[in-house]
C-alpha positions in Angstrom: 5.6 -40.2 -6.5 6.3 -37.4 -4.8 9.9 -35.6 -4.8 11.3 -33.4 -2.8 12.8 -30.4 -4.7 16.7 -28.7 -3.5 17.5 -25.2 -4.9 19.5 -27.2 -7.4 16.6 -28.2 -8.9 15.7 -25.2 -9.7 15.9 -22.8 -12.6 15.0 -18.8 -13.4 12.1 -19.8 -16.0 9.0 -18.4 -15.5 10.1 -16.4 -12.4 12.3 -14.2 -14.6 12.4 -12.1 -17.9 14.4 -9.8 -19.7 11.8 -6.9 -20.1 12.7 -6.8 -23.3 10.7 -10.1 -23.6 8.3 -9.4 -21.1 4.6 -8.8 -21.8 2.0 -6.4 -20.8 0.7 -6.5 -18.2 1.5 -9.9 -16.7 4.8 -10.9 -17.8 4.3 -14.0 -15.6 2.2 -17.1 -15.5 -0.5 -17.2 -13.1 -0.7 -20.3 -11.4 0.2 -21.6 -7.4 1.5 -19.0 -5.8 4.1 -18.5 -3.0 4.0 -15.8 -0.7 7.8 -14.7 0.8 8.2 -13.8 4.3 9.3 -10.1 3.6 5.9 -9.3 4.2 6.4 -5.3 5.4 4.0 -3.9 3.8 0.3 -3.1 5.2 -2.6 -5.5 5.6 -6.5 -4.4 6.1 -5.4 -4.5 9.5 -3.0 -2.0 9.7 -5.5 0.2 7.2 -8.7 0.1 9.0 -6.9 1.2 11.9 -6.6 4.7 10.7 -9.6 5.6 11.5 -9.2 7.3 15.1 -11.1 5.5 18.0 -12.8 3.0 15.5 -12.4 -0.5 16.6 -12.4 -3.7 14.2 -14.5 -6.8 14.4 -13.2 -9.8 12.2 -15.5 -12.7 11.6 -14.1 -16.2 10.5 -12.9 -19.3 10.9 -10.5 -19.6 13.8 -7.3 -20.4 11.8 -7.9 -17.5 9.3 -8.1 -15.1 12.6 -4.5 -15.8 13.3 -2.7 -13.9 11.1 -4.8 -11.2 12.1 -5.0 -11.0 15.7 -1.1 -11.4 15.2 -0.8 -8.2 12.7 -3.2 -6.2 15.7 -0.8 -7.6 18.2 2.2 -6.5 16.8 1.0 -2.7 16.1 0.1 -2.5 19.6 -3.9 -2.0 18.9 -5.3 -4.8 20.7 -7.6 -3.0 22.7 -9.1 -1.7 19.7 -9.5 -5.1 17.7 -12.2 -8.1 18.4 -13.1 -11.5 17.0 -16.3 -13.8 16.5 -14.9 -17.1 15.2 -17.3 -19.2 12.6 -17.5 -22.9 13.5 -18.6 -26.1 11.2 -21.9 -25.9 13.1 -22.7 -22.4 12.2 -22.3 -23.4 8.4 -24.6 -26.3 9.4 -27.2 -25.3 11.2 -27.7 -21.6 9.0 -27.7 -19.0 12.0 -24.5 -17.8 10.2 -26.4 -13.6 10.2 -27.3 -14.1 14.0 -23.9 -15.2 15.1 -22.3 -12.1 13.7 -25.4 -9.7 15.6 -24.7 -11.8 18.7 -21.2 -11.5 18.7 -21.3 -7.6 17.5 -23.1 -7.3 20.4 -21.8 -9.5 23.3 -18.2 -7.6 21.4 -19.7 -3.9 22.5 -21.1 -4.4 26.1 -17.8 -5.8 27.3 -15.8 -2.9 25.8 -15.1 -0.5 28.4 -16.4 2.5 26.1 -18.9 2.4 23.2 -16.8 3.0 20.1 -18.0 5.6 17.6 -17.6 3.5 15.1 -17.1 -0.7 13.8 -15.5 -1.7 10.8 -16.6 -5.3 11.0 -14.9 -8.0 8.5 -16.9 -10.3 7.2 -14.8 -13.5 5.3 -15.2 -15.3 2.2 -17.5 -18.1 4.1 -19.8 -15.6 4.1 -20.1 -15.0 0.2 -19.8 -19.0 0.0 -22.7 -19.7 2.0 -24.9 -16.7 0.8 -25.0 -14.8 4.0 -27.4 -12.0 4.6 -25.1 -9.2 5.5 -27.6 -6.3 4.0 -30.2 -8.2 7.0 -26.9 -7.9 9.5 -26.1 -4.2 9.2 -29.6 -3.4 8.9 -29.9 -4.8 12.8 -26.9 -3.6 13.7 -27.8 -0.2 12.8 -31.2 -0.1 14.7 -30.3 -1.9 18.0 -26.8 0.5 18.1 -27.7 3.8 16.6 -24.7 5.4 18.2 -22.4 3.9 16.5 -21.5 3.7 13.0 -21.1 0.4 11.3 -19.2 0.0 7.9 -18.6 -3.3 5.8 -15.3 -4.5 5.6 -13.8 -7.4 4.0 -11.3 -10.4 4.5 -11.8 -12.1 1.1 -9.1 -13.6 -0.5 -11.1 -14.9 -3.5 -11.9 -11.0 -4.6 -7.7 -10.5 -5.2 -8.1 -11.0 -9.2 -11.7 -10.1 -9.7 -14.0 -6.6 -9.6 -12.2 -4.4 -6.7 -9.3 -6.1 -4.8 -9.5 -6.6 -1.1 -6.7 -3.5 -0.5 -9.0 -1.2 -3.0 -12.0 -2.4 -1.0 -10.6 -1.3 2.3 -9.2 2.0 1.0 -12.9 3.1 -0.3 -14.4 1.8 3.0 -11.6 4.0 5.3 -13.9 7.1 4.0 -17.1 5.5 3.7 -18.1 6.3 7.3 -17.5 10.0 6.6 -21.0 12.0 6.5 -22.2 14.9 4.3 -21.7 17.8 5.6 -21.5 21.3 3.7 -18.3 21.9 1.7 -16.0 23.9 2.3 -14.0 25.5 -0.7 -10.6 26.0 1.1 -10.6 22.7 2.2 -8.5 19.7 0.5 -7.8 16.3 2.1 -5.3 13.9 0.6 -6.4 10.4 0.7 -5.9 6.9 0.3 -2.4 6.5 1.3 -0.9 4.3 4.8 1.6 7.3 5.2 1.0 10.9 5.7 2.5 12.6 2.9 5.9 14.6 4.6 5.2 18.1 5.0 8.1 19.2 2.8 6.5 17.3 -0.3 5.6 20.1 -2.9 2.1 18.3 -2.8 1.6 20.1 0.5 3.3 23.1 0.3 1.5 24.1 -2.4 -1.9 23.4 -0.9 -1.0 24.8 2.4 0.7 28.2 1.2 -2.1 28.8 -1.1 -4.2 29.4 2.4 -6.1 26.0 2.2 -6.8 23.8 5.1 -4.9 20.2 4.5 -6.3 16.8 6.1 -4.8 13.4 6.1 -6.4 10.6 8.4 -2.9 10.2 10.1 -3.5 13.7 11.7 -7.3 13.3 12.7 -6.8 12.1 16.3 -10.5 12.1 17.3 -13.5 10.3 14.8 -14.4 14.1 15.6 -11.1 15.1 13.8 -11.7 12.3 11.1 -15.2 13.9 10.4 -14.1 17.1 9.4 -13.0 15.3 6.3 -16.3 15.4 4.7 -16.1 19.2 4.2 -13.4 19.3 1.6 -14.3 20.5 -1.7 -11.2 18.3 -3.4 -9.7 14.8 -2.3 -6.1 14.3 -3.7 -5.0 10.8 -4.8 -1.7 9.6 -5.3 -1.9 5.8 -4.3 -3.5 3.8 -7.4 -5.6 1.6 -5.4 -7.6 4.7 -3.8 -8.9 5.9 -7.1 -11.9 3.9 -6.2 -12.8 5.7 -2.8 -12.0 9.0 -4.3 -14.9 7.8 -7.0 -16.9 6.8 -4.3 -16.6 10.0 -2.2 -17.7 12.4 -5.4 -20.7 10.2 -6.0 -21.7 10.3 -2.6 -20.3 13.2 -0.7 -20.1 15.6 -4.0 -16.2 15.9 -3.5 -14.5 16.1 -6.8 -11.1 14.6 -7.0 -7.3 14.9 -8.5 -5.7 11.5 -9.6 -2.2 12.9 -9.4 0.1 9.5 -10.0 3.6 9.0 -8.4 5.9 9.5 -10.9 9.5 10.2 -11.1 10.1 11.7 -14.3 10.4 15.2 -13.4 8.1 16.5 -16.6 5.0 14.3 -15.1 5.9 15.8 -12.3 5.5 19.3 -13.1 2.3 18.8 -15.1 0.5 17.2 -11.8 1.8 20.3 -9.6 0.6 22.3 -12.4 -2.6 20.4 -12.4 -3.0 21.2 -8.9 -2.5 24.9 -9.0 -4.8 25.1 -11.4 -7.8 23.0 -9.8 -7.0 25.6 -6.9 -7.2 28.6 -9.1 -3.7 29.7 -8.0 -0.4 30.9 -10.0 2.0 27.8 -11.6 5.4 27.4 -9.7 8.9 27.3 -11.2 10.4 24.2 -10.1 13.4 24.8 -12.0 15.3 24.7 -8.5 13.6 21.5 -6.9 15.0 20.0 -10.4 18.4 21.2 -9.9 18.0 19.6 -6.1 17.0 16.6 -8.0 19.9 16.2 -10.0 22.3 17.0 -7.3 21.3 14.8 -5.3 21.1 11.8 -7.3 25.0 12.7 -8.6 26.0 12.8 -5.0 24.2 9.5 -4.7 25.9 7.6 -7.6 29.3 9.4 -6.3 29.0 7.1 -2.9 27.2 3.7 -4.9 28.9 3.9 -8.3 28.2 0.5 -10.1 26.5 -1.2 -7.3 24.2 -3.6 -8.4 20.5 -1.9 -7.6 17.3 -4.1 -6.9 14.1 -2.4 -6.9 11.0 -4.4 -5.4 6.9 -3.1 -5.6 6.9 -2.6 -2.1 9.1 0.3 -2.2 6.7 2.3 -3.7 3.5 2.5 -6.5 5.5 2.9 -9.8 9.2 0.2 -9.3 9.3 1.2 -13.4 9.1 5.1 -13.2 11.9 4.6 -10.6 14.2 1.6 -12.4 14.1 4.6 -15.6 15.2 7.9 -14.0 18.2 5.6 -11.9 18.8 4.3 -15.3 19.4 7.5 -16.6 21.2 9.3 -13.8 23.9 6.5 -14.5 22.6 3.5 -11.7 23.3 0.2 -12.2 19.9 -1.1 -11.9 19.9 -4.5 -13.0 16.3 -6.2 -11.5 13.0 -4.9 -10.9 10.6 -7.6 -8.6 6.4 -7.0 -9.4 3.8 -9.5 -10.4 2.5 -7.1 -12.7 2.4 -3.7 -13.9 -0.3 -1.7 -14.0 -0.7 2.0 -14.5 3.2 1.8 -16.0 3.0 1.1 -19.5 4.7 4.2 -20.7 7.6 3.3 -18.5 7.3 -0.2 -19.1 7.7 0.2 -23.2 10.5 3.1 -22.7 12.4 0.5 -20.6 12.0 -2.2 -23.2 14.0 0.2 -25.6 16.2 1.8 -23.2 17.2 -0.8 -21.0 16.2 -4.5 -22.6 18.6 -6.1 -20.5 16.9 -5.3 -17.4 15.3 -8.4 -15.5 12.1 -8.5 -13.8 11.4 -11.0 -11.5 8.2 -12.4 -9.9 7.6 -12.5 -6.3 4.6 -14.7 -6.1 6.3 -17.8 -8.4 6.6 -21.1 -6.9 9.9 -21.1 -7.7 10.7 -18.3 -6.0 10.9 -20.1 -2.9 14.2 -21.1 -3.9 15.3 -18.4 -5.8 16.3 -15.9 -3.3 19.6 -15.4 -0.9 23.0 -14.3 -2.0 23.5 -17.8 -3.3 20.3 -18.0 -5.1 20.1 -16.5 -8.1 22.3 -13.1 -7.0 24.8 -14.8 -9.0 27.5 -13.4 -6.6 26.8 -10.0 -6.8 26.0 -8.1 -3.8 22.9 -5.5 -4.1 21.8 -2.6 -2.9 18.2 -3.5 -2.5 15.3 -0.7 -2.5 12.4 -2.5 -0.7 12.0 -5.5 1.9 11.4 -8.1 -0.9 14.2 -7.1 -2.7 16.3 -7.0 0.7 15.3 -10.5 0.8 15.5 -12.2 -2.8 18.7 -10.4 -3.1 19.9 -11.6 0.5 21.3 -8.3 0.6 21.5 -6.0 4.4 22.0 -3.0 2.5 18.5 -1.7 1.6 16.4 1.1 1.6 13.6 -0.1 4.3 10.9 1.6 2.8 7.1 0.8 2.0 4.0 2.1 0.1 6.3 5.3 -0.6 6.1 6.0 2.9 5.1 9.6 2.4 7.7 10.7 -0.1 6.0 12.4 -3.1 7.2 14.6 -5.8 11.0 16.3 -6.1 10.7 16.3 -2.5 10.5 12.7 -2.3 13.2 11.9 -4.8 15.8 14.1 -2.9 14.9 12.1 0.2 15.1 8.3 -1.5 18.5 9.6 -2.9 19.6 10.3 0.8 18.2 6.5 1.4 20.3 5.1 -1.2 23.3 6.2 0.4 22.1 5.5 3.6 21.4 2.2 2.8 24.8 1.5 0.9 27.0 3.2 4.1 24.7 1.4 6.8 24.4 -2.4 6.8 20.8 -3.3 8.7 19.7 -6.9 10.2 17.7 -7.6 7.6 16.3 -10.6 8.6 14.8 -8.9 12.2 13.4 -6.0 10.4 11.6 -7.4 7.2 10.2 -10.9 9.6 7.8 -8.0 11.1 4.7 -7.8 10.2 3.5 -4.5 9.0 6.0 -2.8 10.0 7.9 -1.8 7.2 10.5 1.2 7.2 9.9 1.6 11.0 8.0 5.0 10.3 4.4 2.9 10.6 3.5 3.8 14.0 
């Protein structure tokens, strides 16, 4: 018989740990999952629409196109976004390869301008049924040889095997890029949904040094975008782009520098370091940015002082680098909220020791669709949250609306999340109008 389950039913096991008794790298059962309506960060979507004038064809079933057509809707890129829906008789009758090159091109002569370029979608129907795609692009290409065509996917089965769907779409942002000769005083930075702020020591550094600096936010033409094919270095920060970086050396000959997000101040003097070296110019002092650092954070824990802090993945790549410099400037950080951890096992072990008490929750439990709100699980407390799915576990209005770093890197960037902090404890926000948006995340998106 079936029951109906009430929050009272329901406990912290298996949706929280003490990371002390956590294990790495999934401290969680894997199982049903649910997904939580703070949903702020980016989709495929929002990604593919980077590339400038480049419109999007998705390909599925009608009922899988929703979410989609909604996230395109709500950035305001409609005009540059199309669908072919897949029906029960197109599974039937096997014309599954002549639907998409119908639709492709019924999509194109009803466009009001030929589009450089198509990232079209295909869906996990297609791998199910054993579609042709190589046979697809390979017609594509020769009935449109003005426009560029790149494979793109809406898979949901590739999330927990080979490269996930967000890796996917991070290699295939670049893959329409075309050799050209390189230039040696060129570096792009890649793979991120933010342009990396131009005070970030990241940039200075690259810019002061008399190199040219390219991120896709700032190519406004596929012309623009184009030019990113001469750099001689690609800069990666985000770990899901380490792939396309790979992808770009082996077939554009651009080497590339995995500098990780960190915020332990050593790390991050050896990356800047790394950086200068790779091109050939003097190593900085950041003795002062350091000093910055530490101010800032002690005029932070001046305004928040005990404050219950909740950190959530969304905020930014490394929740565990963050949770342990907090920690040690004196912040009551009491949860972190991940599914897993990754590239932070040094952090992860140093936390175990330093911090045992510390709780990490899951975000994708079942039981998590009870365990969140100010009388779920938050035990009374009131938190300052530091991400959208902390915001809304917690229940808490006072949160740093932040996603996928937006831009902040380096001392630069911890200065700046500082100043959020306090922000975010002085200023209440409606949390429930901003972290229901799709996409949108800390309102720096578009």
């Amino acid at each position: 018989m079936l029951k109906k389950i009430e929050r009272m039913d329901v406990d912290e096991s298996c949706a929280a740990v003490r990371i002390a008794d956590a294990k790495f790298p999934a401290p969680f059962r894997s199982g049903l999952e649910y997904s939580a309506p703070a949903r702020g960060t980016w989709n495929i979507v929002h990604t593919g629409m980077l590339v400038p004038e480049g419109h999007e064809i998705f390909v599925c079933a009608a009922s899988c196109l929703r979410g989609v057509v909604l996230t395109a809707a709500e950035q305001g890129t409609s005009d540059r976004f199309s669908t072919i829906a897949v029906r029960e008789n197109n599974l039937l009758d096997g014309d599954m390869e002549q639907l998409i090159i119908d639709g492709v091109g019924d999509i194109l002569s009803k466009l009001p301008k030929r589009p450089p370029a198509v990232l079209l979608y295909t869906s996990c129907v297609h791998h199910f049924t054993g579609c042709d795609l190589k046979l697809v692009y390979r017609r594509l290409r020769e009935k449109y040889p003005d426009v560029d065509f790149t494979d793109c996917y809406m898979n949901p089965i590739m999330r927990k095997s080979g490269l996930t769907p967000d890796q996917l779409m991070r290699r295939q942002l670049y893959s329409l890029l075309k050799k050209q000769p390189l230039d040696q005083k060129s570096v792009n930075i890649i793979g991120n949904d933010f342009a990396t702020l131009p005070t970030s020591e990241l940039v200075t550094i690259v810019k002061e040094g008399g190199y040219t600096l390219r991120e896709i936010q700032d190519c406004h033409s596929y012309a623009e975008y184009q030019q990113m094919a001469t750099a001689s270095l690609n800069i990666v920060y985000n770990p899901a782009a380490k792939a396309g970086a790979a992808a770009l050396e082996r077939r554009l000959g651009q080497k590339y520098l995995y500098l990780p997000l960190s915020y332990d101040y050593n790390e991050i003097v050896d990356g800047l370091n790394t950086l200068c070296d790779a091109l050939h110019l003097p190593r900085k002092d950041f003795s002062r940015r350091i000093a910055d650092c530490e101010a800032a954070m002690e005029k932070a824990k001046a305004v928040i002082g005990d404050t219950p802090i909740a950190i959530d993945y969304t905020l930014c790549y490394r929740p565990l680098s963050l949770a342990r410099l907090l920690l040690r400037k004196g912040f009551n950080v009491q949860r972190v909220y991940l599914d897993g951890i990754g590239e932070e096992k040094a952090d992860f072990e140093a936390l175990q020791r330093e911090a045992p008490d510390l709780m990490l929750y899951a975000t994708v439990e079942v039981k998590m669709r009870f365990l969140h709100g100010e009388d779920a699980g938050a035990g009374g407390k009131h938190f300052l949250a530091l991400g959208q799915k902390a915001a809304y576990f917690t229940g808490s209005d006072n949160f740093v609306n932040i996603v996928e770093c937006g831009g902040l890197y380096g001392f630069d960037g911890i200065i700046r999340l500082a100043g959020e902090m306090e922000d975010a404890y002085l200023h209440k926000k409606d949390a429930r109008s901003l972290i229901q948006i799709k996409g949108f995340g800390g309102g720096c998106c578009l």
